[in-house]
C-alpha positions as CSV (number, residue, x, y, z in Angstrom):
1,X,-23.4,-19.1,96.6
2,X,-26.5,-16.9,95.5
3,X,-25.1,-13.3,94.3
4,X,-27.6,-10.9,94.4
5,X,-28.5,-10.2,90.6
6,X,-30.5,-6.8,89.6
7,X,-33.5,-8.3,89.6
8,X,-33.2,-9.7,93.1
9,X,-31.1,-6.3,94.1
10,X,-34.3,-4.4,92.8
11,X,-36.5,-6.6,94.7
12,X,-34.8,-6.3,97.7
13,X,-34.9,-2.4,97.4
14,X,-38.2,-2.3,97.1
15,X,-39.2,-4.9,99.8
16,X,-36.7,-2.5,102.1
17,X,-38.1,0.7,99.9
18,X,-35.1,2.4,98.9
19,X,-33.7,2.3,94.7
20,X,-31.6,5.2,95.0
21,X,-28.4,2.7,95.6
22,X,-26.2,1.9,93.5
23,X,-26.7,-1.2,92.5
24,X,-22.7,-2.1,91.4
25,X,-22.3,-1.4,95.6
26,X,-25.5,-3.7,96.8
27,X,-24.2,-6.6,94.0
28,X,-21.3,-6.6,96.8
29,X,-23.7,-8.1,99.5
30,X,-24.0,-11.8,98.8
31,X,-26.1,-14.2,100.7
32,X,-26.0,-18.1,100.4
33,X,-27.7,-20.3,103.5
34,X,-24.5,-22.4,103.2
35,X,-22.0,-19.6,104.1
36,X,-22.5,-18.2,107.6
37,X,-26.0,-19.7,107.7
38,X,-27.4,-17.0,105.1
39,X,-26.6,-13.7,106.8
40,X,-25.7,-10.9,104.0
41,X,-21.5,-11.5,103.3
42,X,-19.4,-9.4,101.4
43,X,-19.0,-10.7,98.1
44,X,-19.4,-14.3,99.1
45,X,-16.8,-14.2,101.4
46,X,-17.2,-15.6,105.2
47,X,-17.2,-11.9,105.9
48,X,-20.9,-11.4,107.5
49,X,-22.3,-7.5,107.1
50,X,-22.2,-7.4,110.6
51,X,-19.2,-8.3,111.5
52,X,-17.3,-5.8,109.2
53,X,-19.6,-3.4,111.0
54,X,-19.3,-4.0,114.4
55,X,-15.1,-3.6,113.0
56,X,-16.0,-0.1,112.4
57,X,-18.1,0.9,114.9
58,X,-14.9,0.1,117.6
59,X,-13.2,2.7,116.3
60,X,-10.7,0.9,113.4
61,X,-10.6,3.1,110.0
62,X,-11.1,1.5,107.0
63,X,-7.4,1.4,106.2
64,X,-6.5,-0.4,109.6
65,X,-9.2,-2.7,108.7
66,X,-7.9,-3.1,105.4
67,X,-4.1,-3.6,106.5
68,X,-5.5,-6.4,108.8
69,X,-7.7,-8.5,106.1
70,X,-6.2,-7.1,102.5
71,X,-9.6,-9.7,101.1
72,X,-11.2,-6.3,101.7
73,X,-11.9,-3.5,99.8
74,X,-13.1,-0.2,99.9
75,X,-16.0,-0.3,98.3
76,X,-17.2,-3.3,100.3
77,X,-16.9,-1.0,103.5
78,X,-19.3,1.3,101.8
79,X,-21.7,-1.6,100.9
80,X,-21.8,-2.3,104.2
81,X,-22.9,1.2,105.2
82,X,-25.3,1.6,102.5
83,X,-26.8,-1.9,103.5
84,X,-27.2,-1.2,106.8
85,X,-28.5,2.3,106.6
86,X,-31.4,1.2,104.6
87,X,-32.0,-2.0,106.0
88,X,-32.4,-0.3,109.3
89,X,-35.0,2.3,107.8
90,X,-38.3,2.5,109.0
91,X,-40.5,5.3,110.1
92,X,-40.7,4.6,113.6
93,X,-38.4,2.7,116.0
94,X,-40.8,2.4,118.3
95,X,-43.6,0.5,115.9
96,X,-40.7,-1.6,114.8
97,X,-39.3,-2.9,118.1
98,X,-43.1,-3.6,119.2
């Protein structure tokens, strides 16, 4: 399992061009090509960004997600978002889906 170090965290930020994260909530997204063939994971776990995402975006709170699979934490819900947010930022979405 590769955890994201601040060196690789920093690099990351800047290949994605965003350092105002905190980098103690990014450190929580983990990615190793042996678990879950190398997406982003929470903390190492075979919990996939996306997944916890796609948990949120039907409607679940964080607590009824957290009652459900107690592995989870708060702050990895909130790594998630801050992931995704700036993963998906770009200037246009039009240039970027050509």
């Amino acid at each position: 399992m590769k955890l994201l170090g601040e060196r690789d965290i920093k690099r990351t930020a800047l290949t994605f061009g965003f350092m105002s994260q905190s980098p103690d909530l990014l450190s929580r997204i983990t990615t190793d090509p042996h678990i879950c063939h190398g997406k982003a994971v929470v903390r190492g776990m075979r919990w996939p960004v996306q997944n916890v995402l796609e948990l949120m975006a039907s409607g679940m709170s964080i607590e009824e997600i957290m009652r459900d699979h107690p592995e989870l934490e708060k702050d990895d819900f909130l790594a998630c978002l801050a992931f995704a947010a700036k993963v998906t930022e770009v200037k246009s979405i039009h240039r970027a889906a050509q």
